[in-house]
Backbone as a chain_set.jsonl record, in Angstrom:
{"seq": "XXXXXXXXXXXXXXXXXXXXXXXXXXXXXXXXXXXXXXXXXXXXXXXXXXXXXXXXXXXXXXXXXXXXXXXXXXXXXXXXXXXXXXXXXXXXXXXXXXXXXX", "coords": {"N": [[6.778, 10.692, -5.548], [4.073, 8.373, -6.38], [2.593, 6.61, -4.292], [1.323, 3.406, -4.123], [3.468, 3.06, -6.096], [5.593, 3.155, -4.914], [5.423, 0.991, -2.734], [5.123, -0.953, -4.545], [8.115, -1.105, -5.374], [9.687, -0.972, -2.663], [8.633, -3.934, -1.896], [9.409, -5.459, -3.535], [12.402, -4.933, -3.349], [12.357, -6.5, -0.968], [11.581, -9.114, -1.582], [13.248, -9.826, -3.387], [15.743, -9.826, -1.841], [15.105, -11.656, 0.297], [15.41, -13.871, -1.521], [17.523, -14.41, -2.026], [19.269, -14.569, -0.119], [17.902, -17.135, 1.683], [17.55, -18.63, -0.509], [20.256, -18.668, -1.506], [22.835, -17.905, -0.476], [22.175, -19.132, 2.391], [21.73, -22.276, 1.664], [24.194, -22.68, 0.537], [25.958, -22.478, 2.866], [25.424, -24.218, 4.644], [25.476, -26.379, 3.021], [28.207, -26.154, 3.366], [28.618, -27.281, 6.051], [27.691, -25.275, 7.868], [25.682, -25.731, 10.857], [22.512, -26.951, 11.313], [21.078, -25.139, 13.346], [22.423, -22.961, 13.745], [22.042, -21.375, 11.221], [19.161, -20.885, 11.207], [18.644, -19.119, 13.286], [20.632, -17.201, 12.518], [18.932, -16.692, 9.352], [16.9, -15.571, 10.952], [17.559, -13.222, 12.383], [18.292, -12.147, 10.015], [16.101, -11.405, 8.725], [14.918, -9.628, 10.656], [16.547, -7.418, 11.005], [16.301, -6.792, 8.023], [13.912, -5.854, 7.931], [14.099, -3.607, 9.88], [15.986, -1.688, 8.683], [15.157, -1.294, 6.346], [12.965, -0.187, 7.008], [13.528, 2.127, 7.964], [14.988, 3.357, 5.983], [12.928, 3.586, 4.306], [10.931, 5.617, 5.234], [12.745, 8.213, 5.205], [11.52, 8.691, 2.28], [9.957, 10.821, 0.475], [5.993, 10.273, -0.304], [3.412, 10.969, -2.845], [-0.095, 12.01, -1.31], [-2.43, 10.833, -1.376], [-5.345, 11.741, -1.284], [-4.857, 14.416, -0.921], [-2.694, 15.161, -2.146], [-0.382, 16.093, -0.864], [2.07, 15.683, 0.665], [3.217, 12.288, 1.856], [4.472, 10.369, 4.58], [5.959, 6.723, 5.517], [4.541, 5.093, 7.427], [5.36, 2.366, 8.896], [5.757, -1.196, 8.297], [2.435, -2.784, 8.432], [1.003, -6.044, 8.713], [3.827, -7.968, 8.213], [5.18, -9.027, 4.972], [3.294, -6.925, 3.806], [0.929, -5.037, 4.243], [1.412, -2.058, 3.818], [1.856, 0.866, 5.794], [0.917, 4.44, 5.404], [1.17, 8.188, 6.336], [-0.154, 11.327, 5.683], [1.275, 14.548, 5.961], [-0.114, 16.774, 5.562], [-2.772, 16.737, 5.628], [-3.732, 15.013, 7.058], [-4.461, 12.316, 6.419], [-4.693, 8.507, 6.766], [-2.765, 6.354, 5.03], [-3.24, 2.947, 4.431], [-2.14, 0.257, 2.117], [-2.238, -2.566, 0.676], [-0.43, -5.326, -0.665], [-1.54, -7.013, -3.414], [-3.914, -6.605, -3.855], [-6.581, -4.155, -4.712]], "CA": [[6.599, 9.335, -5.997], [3.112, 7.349, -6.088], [2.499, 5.85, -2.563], [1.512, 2.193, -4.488], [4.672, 2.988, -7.112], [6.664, 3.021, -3.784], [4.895, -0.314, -2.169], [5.378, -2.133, -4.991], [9.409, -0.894, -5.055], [9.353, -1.875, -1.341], [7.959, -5.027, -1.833], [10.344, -6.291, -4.643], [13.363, -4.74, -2.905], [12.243, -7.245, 0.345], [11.454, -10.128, -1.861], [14.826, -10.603, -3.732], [16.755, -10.163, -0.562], [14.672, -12.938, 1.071], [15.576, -14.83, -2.425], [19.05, -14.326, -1.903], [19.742, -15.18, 1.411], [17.242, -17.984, 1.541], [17.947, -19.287, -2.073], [21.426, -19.47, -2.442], [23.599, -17.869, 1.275], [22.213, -20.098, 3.493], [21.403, -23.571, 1.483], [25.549, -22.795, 0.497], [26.555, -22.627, 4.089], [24.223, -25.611, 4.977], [26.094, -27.467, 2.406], [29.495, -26.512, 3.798], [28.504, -27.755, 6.809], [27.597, -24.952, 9.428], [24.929, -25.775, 11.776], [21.183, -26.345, 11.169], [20.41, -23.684, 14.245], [23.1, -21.745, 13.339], [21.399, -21.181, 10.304], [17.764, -20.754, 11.148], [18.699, -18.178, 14.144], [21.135, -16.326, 11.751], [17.993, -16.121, 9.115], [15.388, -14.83, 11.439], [18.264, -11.991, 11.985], [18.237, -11.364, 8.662], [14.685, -10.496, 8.267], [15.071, -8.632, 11.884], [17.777, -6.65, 10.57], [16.265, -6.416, 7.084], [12.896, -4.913, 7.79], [14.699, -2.587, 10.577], [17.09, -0.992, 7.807], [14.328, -0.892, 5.019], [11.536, 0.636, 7.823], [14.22, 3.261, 8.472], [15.058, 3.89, 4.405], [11.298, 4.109, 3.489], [11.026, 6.779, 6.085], [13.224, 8.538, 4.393], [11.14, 8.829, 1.048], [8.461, 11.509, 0.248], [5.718, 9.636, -1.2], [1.96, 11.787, -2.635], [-0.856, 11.451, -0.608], [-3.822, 10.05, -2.203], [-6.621, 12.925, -1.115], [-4.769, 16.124, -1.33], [-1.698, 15.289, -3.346], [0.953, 16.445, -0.074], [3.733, 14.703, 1.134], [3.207, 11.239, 3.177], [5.438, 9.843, 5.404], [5.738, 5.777, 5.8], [4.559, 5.189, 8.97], [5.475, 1.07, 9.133], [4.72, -2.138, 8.392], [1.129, -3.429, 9.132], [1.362, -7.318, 9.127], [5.047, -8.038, 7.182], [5.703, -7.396, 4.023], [2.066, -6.999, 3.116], [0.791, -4.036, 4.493], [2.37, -0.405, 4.467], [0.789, 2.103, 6.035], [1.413, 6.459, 5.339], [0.409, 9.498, 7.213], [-0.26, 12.794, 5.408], [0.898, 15.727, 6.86], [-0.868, 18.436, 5.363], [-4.441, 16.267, 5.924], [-3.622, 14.336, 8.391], [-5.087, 10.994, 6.527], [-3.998, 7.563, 7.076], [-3.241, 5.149, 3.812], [-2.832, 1.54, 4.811], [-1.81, -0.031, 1.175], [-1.852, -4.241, 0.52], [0.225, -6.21, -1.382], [-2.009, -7.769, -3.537], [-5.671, -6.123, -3.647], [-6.521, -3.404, -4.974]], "C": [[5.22, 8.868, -5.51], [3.384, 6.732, -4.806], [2.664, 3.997, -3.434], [3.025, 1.806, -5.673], [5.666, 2.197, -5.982], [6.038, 1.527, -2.915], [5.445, -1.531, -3.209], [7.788, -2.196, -5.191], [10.166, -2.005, -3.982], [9.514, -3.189, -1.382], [8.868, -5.757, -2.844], [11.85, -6.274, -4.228], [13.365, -6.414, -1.488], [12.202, -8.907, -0.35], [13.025, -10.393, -2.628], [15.882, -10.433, -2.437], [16.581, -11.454, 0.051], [15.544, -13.788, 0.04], [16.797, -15.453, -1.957], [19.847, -15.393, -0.823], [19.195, -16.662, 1.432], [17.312, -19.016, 0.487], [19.043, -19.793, -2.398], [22.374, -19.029, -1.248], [23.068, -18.766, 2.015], [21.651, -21.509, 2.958], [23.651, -23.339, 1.05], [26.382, -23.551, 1.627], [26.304, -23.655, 4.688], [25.01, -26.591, 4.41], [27.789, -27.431, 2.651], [30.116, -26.344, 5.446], [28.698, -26.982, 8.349], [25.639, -25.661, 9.851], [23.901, -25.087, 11.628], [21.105, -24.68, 12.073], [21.389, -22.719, 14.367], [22.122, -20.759, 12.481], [19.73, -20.477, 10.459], [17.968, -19.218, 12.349], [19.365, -16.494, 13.327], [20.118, -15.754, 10.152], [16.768, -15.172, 9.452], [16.381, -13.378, 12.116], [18.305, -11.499, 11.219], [17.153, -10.938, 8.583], [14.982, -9.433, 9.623], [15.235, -7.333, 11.012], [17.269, -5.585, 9.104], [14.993, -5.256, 7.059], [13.104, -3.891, 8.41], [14.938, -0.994, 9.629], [16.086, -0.509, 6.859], [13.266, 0.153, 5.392], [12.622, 2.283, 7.749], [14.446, 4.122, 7.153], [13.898, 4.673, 3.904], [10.836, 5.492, 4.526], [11.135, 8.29, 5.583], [12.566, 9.423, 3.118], [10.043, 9.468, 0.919], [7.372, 10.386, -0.613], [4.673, 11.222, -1.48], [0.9, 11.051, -1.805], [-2.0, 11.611, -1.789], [-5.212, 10.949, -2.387], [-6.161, 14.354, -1.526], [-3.365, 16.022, -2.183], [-0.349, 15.893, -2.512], [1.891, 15.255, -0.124], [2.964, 13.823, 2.125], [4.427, 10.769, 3.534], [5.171, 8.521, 5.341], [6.025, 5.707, 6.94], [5.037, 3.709, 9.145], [4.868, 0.104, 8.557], [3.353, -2.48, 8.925], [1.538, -4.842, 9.525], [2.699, -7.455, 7.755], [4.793, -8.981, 6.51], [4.508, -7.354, 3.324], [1.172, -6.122, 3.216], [1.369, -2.773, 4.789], [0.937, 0.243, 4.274], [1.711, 3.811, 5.518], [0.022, 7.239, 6.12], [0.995, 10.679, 6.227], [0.004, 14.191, 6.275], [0.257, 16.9, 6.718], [-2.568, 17.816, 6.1], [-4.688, 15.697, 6.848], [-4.205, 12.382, 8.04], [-3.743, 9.844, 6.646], [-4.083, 6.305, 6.061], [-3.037, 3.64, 4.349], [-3.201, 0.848, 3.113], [-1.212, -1.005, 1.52], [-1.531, -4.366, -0.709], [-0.853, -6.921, -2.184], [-3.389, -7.834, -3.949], [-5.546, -4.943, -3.92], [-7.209, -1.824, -4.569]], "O": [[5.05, 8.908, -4.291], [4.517, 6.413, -4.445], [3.734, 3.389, -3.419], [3.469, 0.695, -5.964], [6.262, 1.124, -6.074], [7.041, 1.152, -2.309], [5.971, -2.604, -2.915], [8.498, -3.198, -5.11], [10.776, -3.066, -4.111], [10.545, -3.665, -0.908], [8.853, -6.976, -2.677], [12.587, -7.21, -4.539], [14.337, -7.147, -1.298], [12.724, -9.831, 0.273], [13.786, -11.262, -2.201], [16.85, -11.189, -2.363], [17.492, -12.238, 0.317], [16.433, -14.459, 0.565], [17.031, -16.611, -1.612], [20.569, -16.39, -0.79], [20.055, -17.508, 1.187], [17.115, -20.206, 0.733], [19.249, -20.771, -3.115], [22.906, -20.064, -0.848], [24.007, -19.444, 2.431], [21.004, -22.076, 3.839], [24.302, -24.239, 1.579], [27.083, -24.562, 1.59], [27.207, -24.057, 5.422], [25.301, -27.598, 5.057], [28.548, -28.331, 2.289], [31.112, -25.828, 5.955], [29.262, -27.358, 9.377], [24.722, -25.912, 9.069], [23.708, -23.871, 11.646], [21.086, -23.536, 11.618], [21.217, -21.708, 15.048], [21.588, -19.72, 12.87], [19.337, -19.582, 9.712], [17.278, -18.245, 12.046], [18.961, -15.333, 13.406], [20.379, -14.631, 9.719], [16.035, -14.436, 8.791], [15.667, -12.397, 12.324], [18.372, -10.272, 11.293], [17.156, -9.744, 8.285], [15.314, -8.294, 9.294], [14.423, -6.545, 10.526], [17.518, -4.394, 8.917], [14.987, -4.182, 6.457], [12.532, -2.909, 7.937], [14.457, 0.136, 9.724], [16.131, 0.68, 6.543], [12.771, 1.017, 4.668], [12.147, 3.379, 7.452], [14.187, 5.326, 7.121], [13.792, 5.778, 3.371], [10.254, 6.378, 3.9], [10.296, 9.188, 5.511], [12.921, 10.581, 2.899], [9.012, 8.858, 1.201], [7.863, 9.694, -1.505], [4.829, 12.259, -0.835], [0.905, 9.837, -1.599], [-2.201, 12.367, -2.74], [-5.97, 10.892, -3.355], [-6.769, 15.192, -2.193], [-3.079, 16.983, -2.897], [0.657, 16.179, -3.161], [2.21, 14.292, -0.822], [2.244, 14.28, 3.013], [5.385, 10.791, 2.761], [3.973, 8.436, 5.07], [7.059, 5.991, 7.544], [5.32, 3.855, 10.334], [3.683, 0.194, 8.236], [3.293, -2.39, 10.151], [2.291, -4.999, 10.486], [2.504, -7.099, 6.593], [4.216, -9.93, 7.04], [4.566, -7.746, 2.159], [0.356, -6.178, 2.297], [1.77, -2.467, 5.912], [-0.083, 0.293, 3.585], [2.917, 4.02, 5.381], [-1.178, 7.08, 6.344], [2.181, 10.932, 6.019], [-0.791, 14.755, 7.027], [0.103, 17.815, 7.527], [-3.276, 18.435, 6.894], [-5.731, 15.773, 7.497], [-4.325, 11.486, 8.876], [-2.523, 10.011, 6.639], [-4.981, 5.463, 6.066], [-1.95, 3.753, 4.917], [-4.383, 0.87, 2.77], [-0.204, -1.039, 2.226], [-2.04, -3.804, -1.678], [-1.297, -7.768, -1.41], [-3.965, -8.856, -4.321], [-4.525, -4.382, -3.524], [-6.88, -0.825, -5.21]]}, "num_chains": 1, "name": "protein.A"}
């Protein structure tokens, strides 16, 4: 799979979750009356939780590398969810791929 195929994947997988949760689970719960800092503590778990599970998935996933055409690995977030980085293992390079720029 394309390294940016797989970023933009990534990146759409992370944004409708936020939607979700943020959009329509926790303005629900809000309205049937749990507790602002319930709420705001039990969101910033959710991203915790979410980028944890997704860092660990993308892992997971061969992407190509960009110079010699091997296998990269996703090495992590850079600054979240806007930078992924990969490491090549045949070459050893290092992609760092933004959201946004080309």
């Amino acid at each position: 799979m394309p390294a940016r195929l797989f970023v933009i994947v990534l990146f759409m997988i992370q944004f409708m979750l936020i939607l979700a949760a943020f959009g329509g689970f926790i303005p629900t719960l809000h309205a049937q009356g749990v507790s602002t800092v319930l709420l705001v503590l039990g969101g910033l778990g959710f991203l915790v939780v979410m980028q944890l599970v997704l860092g660990f998935l993308a892992k997971l996933v061969p992407v190509r590398c960009g110079q010699c055409r091997g296998v990269s690995r996703f090495l992590g977030f850079g600054w979240w969810p806007f930078i992924y980085r990969f490491e090549c293992g045949e070459c050893g390079s290092v992609a760092r791929i933004e959201v946004g720029r080309r």
